[in-house]
C-alpha positions as YAML, in Angstrom:
chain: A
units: angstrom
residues:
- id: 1
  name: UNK
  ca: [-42.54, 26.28, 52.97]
- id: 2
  name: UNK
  ca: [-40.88, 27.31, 49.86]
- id: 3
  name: UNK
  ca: [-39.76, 25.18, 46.55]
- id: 4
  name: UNK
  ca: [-36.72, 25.04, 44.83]
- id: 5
  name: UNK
  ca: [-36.61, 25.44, 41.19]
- id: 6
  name: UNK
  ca: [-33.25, 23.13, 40.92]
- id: 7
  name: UNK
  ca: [-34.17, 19.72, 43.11]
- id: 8
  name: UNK
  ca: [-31.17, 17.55, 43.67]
- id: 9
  name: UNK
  ca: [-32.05, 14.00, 41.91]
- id: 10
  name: UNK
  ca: [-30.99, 10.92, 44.24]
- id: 11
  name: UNK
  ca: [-27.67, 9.42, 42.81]
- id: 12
  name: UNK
  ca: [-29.74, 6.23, 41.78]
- id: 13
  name: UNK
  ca: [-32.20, 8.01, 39.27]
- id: 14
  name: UNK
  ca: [-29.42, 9.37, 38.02]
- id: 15
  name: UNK
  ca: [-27.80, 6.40, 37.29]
- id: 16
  name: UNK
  ca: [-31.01, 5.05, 36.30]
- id: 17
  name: UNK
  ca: [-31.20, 7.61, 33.63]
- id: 18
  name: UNK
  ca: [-27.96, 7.53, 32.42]
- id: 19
  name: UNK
  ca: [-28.74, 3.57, 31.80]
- id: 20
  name: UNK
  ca: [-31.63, 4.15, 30.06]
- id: 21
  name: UNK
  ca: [-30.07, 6.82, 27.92]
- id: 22
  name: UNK
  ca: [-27.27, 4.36, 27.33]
- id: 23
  name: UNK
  ca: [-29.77, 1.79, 26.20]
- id: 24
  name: UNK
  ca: [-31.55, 4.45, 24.00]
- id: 25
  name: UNK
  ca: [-28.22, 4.83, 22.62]
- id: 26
  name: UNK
  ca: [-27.57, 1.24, 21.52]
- id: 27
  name: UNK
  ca: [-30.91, 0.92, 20.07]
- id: 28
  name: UNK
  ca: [-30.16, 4.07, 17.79]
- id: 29
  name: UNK
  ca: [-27.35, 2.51, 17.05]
- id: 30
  name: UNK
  ca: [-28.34, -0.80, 16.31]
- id: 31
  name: UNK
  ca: [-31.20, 1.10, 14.04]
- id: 32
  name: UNK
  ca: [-28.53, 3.03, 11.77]
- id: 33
  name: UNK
  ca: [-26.93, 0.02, 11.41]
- id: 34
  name: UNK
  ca: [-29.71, -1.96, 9.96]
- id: 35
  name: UNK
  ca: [-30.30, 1.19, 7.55]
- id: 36
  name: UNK
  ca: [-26.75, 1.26, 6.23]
- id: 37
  name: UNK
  ca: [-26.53, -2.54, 5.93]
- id: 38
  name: UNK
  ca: [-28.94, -2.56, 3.08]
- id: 39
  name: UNK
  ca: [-30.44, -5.52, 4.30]
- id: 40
  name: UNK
  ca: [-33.71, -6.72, 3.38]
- id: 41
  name: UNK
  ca: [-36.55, -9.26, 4.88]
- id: 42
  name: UNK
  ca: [-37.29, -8.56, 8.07]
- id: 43
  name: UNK
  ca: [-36.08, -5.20, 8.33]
- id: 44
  name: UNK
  ca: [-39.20, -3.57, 8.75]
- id: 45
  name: UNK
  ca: [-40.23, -5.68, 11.51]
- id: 46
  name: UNK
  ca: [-36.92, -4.80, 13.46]
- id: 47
  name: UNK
  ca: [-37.14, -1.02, 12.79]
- id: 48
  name: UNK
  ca: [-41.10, -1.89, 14.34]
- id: 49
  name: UNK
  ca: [-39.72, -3.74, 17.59]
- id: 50
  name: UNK
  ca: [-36.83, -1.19, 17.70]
- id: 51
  name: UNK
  ca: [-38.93, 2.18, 17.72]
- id: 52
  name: UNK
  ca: [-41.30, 0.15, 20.03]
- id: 53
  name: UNK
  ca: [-38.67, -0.74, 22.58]
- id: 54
  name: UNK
  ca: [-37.58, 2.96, 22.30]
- id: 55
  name: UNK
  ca: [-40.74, 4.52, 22.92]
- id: 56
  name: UNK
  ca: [-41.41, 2.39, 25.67]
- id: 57
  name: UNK
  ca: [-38.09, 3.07, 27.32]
- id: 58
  name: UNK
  ca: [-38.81, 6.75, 26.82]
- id: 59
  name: UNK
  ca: [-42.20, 6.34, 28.41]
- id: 60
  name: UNK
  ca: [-41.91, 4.33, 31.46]
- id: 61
  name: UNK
  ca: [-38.53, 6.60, 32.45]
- id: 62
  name: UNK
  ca: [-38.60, 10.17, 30.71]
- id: 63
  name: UNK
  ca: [-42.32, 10.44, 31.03]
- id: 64
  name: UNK
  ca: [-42.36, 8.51, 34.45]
- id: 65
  name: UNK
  ca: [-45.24, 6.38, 33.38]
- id: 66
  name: UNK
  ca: [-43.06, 3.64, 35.44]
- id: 67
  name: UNK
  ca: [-43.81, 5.16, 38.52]
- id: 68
  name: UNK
  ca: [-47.48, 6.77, 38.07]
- id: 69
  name: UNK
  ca: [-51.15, 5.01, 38.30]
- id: 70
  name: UNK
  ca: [-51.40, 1.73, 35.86]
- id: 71
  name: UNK
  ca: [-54.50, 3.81, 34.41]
- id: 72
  name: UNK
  ca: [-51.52, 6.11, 32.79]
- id: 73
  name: UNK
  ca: [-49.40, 2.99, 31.60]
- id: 74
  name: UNK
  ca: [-52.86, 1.59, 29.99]
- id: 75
  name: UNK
  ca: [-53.47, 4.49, 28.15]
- id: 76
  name: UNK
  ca: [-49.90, 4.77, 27.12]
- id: 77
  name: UNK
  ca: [-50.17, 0.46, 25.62]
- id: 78
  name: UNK
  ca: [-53.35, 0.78, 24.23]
- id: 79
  name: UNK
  ca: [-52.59, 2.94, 20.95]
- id: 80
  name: UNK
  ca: [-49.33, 1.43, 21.13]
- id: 81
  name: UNK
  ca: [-50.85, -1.95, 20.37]
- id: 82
  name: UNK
  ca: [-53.54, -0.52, 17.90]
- id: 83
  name: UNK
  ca: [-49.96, 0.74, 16.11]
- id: 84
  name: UNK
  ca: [-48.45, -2.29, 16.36]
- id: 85
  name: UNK
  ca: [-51.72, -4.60, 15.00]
- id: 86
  name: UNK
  ca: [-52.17, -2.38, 12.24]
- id: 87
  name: UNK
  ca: [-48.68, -2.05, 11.23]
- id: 88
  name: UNK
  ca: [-48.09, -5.92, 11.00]
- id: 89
  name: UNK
  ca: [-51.59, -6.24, 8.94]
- id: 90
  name: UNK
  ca: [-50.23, -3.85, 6.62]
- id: 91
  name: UNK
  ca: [-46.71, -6.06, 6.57]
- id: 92
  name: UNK
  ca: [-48.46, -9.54, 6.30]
- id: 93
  name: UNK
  ca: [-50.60, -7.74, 2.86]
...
């Protein structure tokens, strides 16, 4: 039995990708907004949920973490949520 180096993708992850790509897309977007809007208050705590929706996406698709062991997607949230904690304490002070 021998492997191919080029593995045709079913249409559907490839949709699924482009979606997710799309989404990454309007996030950026939505992110250089918020810079070039000047606007104050709770604009760290966007740019927080933002890159944390972003990293997720790029996780659970990219990475495939959606798909794998829930021992992978632990390891993945764990830090994530340390990250998160921390960064609101430092916020809140």
């Amino acid at each position: 039995m021998t492997h191919s180096s080029s593995v045709a993708k079913p249409a559907s992850q490839t949709r699924r990708n482009l979606v997710v790509f799309l989404v990454l897309a309007a996030l950026t977007t939505v992110e250089l907004g918020l810079a070039a809007s000047g606007a104050s208050g709770l604009r760290t705590g966007l740019f927080l949920a933002l890159s944390l929706a972003k990293a997720t996406l790029v996780a659970l698709f990219f990475m495939h973490l959606k798909d794998d062991s829930k021992v992978y997607g632990l390891t993945f949230l764990a830090p994530v949520l340390l990250v998160l904690v921390m960064s609101l304490l430092v916020v809140a002070a």
